[in-house]
C-alpha atoms as one frame of an Amber mdcrd trajectory, in Angstrom:
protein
   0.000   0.000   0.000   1.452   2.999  -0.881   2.014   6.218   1.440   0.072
   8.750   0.975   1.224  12.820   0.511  -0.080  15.681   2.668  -2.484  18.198
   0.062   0.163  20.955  -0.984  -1.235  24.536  -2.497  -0.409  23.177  -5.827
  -2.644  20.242  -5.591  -5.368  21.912  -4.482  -4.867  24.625  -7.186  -5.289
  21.619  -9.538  -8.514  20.736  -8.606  -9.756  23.987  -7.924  -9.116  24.571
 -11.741 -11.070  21.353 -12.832 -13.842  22.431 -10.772 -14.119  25.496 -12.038
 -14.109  24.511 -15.831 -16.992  22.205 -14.677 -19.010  24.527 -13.247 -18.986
  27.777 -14.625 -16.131  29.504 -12.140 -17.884  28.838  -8.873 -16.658  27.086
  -5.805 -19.376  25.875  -3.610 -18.801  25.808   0.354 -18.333  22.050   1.329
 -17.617  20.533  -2.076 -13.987  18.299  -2.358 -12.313  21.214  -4.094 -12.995
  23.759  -1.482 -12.026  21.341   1.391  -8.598  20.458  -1.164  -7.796  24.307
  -0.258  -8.431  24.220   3.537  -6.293  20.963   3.605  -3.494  22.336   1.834
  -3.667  25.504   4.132  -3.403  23.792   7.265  -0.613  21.930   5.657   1.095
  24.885   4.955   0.817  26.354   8.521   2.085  23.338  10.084   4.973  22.415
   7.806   6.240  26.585   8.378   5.659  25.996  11.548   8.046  22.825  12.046
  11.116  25.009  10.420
């Protein structure tokens, strides 16, 4: 089974941008691209942190 990788800013960008071609620019509260974000800006703040 294969490790998995902490969401990074330029993962969630990803999917942010393949949700937004799908529907029409908009972001909803709650949907897996929005919560892609939060993820990889938590990640963020803890990995500056740990330096």
């Amino acid at each position: 089974m294969p490790k998995t990788k902490a969401m990074n800013s330029k993962a969630a960008a990803r999917i942010q941008a393949a949700n937004s071609a799908k529907s029409g620019g908009q972001t909803t509260k709650g949907s897996f691209a929005a919560r892609a974000q939060s993820a990889a800006a938590k990640n963020a703040t803890r990995t500056s942190s740990k330096k």
